[in-house]
C-alpha positions in Angstrom: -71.7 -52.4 47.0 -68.4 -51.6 44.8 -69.3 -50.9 41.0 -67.1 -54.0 39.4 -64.6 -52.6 36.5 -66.2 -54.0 33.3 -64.4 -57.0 31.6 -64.8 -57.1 27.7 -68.2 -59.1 28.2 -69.6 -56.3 30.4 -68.8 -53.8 27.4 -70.2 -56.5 24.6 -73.4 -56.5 26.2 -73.8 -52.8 26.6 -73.1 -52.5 23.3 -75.3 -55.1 22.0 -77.7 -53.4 24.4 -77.7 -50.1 22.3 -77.0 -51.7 19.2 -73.8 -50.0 18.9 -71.6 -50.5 16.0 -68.5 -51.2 17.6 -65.8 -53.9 17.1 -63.7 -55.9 19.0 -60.5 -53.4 18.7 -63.4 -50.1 19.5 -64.2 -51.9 23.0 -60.5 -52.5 23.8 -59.7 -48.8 23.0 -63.2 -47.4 24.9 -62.4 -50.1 27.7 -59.7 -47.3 29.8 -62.0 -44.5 29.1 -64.7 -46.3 30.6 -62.5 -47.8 33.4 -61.3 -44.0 33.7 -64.8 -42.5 34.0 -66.0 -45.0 36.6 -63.3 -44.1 39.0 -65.6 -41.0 39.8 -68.0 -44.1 41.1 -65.5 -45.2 44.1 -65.1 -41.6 44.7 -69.2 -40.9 45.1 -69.7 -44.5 47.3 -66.5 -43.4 50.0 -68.1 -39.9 50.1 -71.5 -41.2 50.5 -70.5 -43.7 53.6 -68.3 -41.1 54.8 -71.4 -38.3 55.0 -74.3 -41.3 56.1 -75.6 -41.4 59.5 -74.6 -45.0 61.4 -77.2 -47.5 61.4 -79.9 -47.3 64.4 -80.0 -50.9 65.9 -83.8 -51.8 67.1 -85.6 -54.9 68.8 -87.9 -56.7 66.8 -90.1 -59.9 66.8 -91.7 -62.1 64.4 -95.1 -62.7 65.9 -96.4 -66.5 65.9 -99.7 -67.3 65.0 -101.5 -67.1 68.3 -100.0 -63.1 68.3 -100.6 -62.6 64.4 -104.4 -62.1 64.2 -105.6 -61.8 60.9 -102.0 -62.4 59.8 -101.7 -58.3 59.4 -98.1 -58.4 60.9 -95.3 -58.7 59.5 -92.8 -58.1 62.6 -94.1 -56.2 66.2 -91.8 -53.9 68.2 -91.8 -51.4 70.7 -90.5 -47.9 69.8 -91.0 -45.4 71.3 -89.4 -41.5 72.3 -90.7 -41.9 75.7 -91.7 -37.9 75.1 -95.3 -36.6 75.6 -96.8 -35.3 72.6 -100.2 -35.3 70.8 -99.8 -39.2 70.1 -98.5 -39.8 73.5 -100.1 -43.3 74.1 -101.3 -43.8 71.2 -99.9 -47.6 69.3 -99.5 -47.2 65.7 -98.6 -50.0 62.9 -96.5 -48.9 59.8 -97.1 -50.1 56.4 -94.5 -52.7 55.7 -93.5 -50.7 52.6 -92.1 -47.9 54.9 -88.9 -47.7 56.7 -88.3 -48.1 60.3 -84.5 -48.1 60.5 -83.2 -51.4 62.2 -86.1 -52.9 60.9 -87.1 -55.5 58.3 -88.6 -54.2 55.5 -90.1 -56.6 52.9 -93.2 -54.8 51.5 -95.4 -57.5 50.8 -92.8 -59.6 48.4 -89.9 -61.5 48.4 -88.0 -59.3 46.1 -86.9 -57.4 49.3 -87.6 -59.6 51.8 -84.2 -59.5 53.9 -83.6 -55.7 53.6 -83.1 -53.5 56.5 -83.0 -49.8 56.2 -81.0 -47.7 58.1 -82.9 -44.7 58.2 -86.6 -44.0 58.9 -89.1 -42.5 56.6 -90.0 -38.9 57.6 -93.4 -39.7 58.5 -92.3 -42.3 61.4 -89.7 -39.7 62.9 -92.5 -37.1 63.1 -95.4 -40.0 64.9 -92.5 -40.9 67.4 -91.8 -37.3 68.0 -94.7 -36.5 68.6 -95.0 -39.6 71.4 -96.5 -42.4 69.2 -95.2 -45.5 70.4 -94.7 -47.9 67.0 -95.8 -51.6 67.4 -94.5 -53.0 64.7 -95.0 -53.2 60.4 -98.2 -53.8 59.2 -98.1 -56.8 56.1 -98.8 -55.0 52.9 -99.5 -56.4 49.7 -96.7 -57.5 47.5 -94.7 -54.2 46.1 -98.1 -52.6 46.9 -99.9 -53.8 44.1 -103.0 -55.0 44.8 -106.3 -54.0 46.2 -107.0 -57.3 47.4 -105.5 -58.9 50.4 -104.1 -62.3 48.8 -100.9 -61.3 47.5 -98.1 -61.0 50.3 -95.4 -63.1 50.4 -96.2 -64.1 54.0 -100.0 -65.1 53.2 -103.7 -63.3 52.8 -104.2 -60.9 55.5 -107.9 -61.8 57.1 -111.1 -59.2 57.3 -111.9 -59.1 61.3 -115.9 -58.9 60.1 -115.2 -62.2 58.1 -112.0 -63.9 58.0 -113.0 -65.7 54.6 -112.9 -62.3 53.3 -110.3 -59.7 51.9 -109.1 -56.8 54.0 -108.3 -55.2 50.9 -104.7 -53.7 49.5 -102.5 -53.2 49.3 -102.5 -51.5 53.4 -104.2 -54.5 54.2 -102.8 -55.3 57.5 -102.7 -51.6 58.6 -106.8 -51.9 57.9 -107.3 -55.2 59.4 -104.9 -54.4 62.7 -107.0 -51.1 63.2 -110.5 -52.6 62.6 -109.6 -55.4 64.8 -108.9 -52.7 67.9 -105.5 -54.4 67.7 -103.8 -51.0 67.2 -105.0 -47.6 67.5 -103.7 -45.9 64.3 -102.1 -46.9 60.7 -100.1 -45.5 58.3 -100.9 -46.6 55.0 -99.8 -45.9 50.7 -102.2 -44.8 48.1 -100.5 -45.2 44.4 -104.3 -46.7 43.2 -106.3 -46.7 46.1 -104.4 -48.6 48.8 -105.4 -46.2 51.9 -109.0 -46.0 50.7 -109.8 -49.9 49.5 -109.1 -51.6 53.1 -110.7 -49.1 55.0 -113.7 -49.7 52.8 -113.6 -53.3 53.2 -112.7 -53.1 57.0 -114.7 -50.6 58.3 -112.0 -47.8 59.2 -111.0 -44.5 58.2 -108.4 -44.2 55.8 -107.5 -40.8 54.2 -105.7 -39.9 51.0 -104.2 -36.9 51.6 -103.6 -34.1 49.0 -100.9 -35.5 46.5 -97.4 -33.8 48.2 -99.1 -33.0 51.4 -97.3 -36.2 53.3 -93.6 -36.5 52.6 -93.2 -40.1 50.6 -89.5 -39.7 52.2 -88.7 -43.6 53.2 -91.7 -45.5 51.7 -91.2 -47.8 48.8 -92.2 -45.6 45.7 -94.3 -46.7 42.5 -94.7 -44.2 40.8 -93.4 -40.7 42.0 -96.7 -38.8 40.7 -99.3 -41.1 42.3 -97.7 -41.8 45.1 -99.0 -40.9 48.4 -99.4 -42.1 52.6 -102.1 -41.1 54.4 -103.4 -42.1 58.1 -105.9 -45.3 59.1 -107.9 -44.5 62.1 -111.0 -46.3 63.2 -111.9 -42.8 63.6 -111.8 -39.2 61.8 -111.1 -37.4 64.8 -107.7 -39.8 64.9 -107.5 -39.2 61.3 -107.1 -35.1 61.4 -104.6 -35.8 64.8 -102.5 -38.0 62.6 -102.4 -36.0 59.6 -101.6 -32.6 61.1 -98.5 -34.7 62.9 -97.3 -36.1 59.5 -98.2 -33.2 57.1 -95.5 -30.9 56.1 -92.8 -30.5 54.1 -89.6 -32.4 55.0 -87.3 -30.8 52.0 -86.2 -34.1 50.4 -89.5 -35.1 48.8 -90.3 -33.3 45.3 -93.6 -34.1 45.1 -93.9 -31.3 47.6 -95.0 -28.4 46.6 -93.0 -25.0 47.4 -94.4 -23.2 50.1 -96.6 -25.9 51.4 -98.5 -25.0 54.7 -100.3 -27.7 56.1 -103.9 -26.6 58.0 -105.1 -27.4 61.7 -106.9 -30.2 60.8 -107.9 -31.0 64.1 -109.7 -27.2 64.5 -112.1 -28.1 61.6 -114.2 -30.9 62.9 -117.0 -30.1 65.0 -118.0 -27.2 63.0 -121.2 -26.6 61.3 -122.1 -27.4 58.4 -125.3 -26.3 57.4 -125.5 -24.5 54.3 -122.3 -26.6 52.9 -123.0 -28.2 49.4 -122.3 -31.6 48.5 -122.0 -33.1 45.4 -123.3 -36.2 44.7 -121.2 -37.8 41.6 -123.5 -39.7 39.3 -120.7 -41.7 37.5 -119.8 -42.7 40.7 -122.5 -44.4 41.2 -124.0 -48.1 38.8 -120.7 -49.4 37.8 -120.6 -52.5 36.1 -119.8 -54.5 39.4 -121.8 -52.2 41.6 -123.4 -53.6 44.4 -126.8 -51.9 44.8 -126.8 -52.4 48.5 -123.4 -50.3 48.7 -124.9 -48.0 46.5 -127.9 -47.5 48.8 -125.8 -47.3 52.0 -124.2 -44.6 50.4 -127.3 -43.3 49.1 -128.6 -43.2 52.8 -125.4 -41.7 54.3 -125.7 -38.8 52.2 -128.9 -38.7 53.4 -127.8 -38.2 57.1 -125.6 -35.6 55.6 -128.5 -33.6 54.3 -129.8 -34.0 57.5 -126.9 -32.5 59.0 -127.9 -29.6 57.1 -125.6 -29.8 54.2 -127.3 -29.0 50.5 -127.0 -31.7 48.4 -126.8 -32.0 44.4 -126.7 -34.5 41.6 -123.5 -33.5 39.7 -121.9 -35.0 36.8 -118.6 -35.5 35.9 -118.1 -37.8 32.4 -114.2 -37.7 33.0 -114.7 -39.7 36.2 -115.1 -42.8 33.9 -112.0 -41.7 31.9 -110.0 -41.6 34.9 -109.3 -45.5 34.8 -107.8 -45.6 31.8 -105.8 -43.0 32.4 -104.4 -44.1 35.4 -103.9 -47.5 33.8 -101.3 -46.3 31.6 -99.1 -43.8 34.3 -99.3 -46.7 36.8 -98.2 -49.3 34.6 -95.6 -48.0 32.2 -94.6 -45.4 35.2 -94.3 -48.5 37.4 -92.4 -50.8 35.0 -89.9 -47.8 34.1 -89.9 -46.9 37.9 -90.7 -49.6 40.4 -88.9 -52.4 38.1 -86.7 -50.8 35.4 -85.0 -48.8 37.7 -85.3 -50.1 40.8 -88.0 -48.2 42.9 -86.7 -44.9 42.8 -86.3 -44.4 39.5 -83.8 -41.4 38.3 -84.0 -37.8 37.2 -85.9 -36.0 40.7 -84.0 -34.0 43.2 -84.9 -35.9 45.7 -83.6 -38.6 49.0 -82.7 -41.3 47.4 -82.6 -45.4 49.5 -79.6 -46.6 47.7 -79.2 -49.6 50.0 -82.7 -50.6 49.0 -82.6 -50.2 45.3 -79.4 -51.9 45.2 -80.6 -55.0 47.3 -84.1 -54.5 45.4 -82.5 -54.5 42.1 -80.1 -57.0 42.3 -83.0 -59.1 44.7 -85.5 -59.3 41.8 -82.8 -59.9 38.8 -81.7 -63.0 40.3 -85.3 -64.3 40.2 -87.6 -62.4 38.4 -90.3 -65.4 38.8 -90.4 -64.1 42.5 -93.2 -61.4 41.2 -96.7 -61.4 42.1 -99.2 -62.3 39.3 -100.3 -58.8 39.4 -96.7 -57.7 38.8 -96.2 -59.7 36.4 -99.3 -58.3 34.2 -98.1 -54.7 34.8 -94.7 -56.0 33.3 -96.3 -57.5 30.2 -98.4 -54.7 29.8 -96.0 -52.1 30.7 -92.7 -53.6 28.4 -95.0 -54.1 25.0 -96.0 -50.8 25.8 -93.4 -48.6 25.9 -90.9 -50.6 23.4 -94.2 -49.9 20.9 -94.5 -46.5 21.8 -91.3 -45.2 23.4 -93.0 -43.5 26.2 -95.0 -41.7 24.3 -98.6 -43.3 25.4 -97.3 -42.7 28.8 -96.6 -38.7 27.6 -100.2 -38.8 26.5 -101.5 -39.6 29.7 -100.0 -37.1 31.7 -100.8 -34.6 29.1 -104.8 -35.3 29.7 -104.2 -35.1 33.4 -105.2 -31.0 33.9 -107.5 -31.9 31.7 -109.2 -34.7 34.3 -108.1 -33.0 36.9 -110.0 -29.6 35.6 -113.2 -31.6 35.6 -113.1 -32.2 38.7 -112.1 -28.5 40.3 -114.9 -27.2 37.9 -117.1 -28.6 39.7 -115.3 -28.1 42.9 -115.9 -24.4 42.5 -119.7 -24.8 42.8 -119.7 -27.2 45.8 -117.6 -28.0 48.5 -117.4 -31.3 48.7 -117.5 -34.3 46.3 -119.1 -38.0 47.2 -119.4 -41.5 46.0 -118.6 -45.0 47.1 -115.5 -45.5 47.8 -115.6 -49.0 46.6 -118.3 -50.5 44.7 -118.5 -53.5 46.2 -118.2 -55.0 49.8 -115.0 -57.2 50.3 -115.2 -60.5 48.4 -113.9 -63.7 49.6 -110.2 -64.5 49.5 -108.7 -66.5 46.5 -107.9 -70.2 47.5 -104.4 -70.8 47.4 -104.5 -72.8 44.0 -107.2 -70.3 42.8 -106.4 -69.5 38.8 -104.7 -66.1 38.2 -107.7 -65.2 36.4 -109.2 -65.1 39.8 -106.2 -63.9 41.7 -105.8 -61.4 39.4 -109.6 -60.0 39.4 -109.5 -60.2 43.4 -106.3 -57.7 42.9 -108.1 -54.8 40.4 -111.7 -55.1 40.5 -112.6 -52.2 43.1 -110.3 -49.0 42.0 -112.7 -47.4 39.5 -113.6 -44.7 42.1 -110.7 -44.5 43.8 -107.7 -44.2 41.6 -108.6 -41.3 39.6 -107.8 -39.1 42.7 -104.6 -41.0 42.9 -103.9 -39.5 39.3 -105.4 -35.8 40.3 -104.3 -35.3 43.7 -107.9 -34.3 45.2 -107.6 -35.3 49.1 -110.1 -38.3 49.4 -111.7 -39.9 52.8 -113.3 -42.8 53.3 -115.9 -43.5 56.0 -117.8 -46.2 56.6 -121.4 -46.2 56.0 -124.2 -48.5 57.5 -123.4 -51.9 56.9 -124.5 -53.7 53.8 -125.4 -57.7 54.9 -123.3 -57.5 57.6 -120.3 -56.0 55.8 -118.5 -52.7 55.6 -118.8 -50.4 52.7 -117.4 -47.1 52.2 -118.5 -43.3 51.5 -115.7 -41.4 49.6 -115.5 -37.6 49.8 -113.3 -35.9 47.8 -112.1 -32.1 48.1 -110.2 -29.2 47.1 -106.5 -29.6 46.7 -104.8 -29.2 49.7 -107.8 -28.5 51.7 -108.3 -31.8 53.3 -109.3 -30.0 56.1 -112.7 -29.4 54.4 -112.8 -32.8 53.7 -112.4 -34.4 57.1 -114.8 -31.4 58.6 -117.9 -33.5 56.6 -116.6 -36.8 57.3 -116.4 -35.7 60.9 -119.9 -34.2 60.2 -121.0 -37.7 58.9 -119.8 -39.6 61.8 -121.4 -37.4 64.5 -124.6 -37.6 62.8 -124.5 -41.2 63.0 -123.6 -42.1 66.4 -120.5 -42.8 65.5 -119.0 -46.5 63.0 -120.1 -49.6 63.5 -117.0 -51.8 65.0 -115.6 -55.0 63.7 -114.4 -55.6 68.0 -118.2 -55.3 68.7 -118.4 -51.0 70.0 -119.3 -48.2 68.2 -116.1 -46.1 67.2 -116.7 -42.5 67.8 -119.1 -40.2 69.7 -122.7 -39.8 69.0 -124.3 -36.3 68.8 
């Protein structure tokens, strides 16, 4: 990619881009000293080809219609170690913001579409290790944002209980290909929600693991502090068997803690838990676009959780309706500086860096900014005015209040064990037509995160299960745990799903075993 020498123009406009008070005879005189500093440029770029590993050449297909159901693919392969392991047989989909080296990656929008990485993520050399055989990359939403299933480049991804209807975002053909029986497992991202919101509206399990749990190493970043992947399993059994293969640190992620020891996931369900306390989050619940069937279903799942014999307890947590706002200022001015500004993986963390992709990103999206989703182009707006008014500093705020959010919620995580609440509260609505208004398009997009994206912000591991079905659609039961003890978490949703019989199946079975 070969940083050009800058011509005189090249130095007017950085200056004018500073406001620089420089003439025409500074810029000839700075114009060797910047041509001399640069030469250290060439020098990183040989080194860096010199040191990278060759590119890994793969066989892919781009599926026709009558292979596509629900439109959830974006390409299909077959790759696999050929090695037994504990996902030996197992067919798993990878979020199309994720890299599979050899593989198109376009996640969800055509300011990538044409890229091909030449590495794969950490989290798809540890599934085919351990004897997953990948099937190809599921269509996500476009650069991710979106909770809705309307906004990929390649078309709306369809719900299998109602192909009118959204499978939810941005993992939305991860969701759909699991709940259709299509695959067995899914990876998915969580920057808002984006695990949780299509397993809600599909009927799977989707969990959000602790924030730095999951190496983000090869998947398209937002945001580096709400950015996580997490498994989607039509069942939690699947869920802790792909988690304890993903989990872990892999030494190039940051977000990572130091020390980080990942728990048997797998060991924890099936255990009892009578005598376990639950706590039922009243501002959870009665949102302004609740449904009141969802919040029944959910209602009535806890209910089978009591019978289980866990205690269960109104708590309140008033931050819990803070959480929004806050997260609508680190996602959107952390995006535009992050995602846009600097071209995906921002700068300043010690960290594996794409450079391939945020050079064909970067230079993908100047040449036609227009390409951005609606939804992009509101966090743009938003995001710009904001921090050329406030320089970053509303942005500072917000992460300055998060211990603060993130304390209300461990305060009462030290008097129960786990938290619940709807996941979503409402059941997927219908798709936007294709000349629907952006109003519409855009409401489709954010109108279901109020529950889920405070976690993104706090880091709590969060599950979603599907409850009973609410007239004749999924919904979704949210529990949230202690940091890093998503083990606890997937013990009650495990706990759920035995009491139950088992989830009610989009393909027409019951997922799971009863009791």
């Amino acid at each position: 990619m070969s940083l050009t020498p800058p011509d005189l123009t090249a130095l007017q406009a950085a200056r004018d881009h500073y406001g620089l008070d420089l003439s025409r005879a500074d810029l000839d005189s700075f114009k060797p000293l910047v041509e001399g500093l640069l030469a250290s440029w060439d020098t990183v770029e040989r080194l860096y080809e010199e040191s990278a590993s060759p590119t890994i050449e793969r066989d892919w297909y781009r599926p026709d219609d009558a292979d596509n159901p629900y439109n959830a693919w974006y390409v299909t392969c077959e790759i696999s170690s050929g090695e037994d392991g504990p996902l030996a047989g197992r067919r798993v989909a990878i979020k199309d913001n994720t890299a599979v080296a050899g593989m198109p990656m376009m996640n969800g929008s055509a300011t990538l579409e044409g890229f091909t990485p030449r590495r794969d993520a950490t989290i798809v050399s540890r599934l085919i290790e351990a004897g997953a055989t990948i099937a190809g990359k599921a269509v996500c939403e476009d650069l991710c944002f979106s909770g809705g299933s309307h906004t990929s480049r390649t078309g709306a991804v369809r719900n299998p209980w109602d192909e009118r209807r959204s499978a939810g975002g941005s993992s939305s053909g991860s969701a759909a290909l699991v709940a259709g029986g299509v695959v067995d497992m899914a990876t998915g991202g969580d920057q808002g929600g984006s695990v949780r919101i299509p397993s809600a509206f599909c009927g799977t399990v989707g969990h959000k693991p602790t924030h730095g749990l999951v190496p983000y190493t090869g998947a398209f970043p937002i945001e580096q502090t709400i950015d996580h992947v997490g498994p989607i399993t039509a069942t939690v059994a699947d869920a802790a068997l792909m988690l304890g293969v993903i989990a872990g640190a892999d030494g190039d992620d940051p977000r990572q803690p130091v020390g980080l020891q990942p728990q048997d996931y797998l060991a924890a369900l099936g255990q009892d838990v009578t005598g376990m306390r639950l706590g039922v989050v009243t501002e959870g619940f009665g949102h302004d676009n609740s449904d009141p069937g969802v919040d029944q279903a959910v209602r009535d799942a806890i209910e089978a959780l009591r019978r289980a014999g866990m205690t269960v307890e109104e708590v309140s947590i008033p931050w819990h309706r803070h959480a929004t706002a806050i997260w609508d200022v680190i996602a959107t001015e952390g995006a535009t500086a992050q995602m846009v500004d600097t071209n995906g993986y921002g700068l300043n963390w010690d960290g594996l860096y794409d450079p391939e992709c945020m050079d064909y990103y970067g230079s993908q999206w100047r040449q036609d900014p227009s390409q951005f989703s609606e939804t992009v182009k509101l966090v743009l707006l938003a995001g710009r005015h904001a921090l050329d008014e406030g320089h970053g500093s509303y942005y500072g705020m917000a992460r300055n209040l998060v211990p603060t959010l993130r304390a209300a919620y461990d305060s009462v995580l030290e008097e129960v064990d786990v938290l619940v609440m709807p996941t979503l509260p409402i059941t997927a609505s219908k798709l936007p037509a294709d000349d629907a208004p952006r109003e519409e398009v855009i409401a489709r997009a954010l109108e279901m995160i109020a529950n889920t994206c405070p976690m993104d912000v706090t880091g709590h591991p969060a599950c979603s299960v599907p409850t009973a079905l609410v007239d004749g659609l999924p919904a979704g039961m949210m529990l949230v745990g202690r940091r890093f003890d998503d083990a606890t978490v997937l013990r009650v949703a495990d706990a759920y799903e035995r009491t139950v019989g088992g989830f009610p199946s989009a393909v027409g079975e019951t997922t799971g075993s009863a009791v």
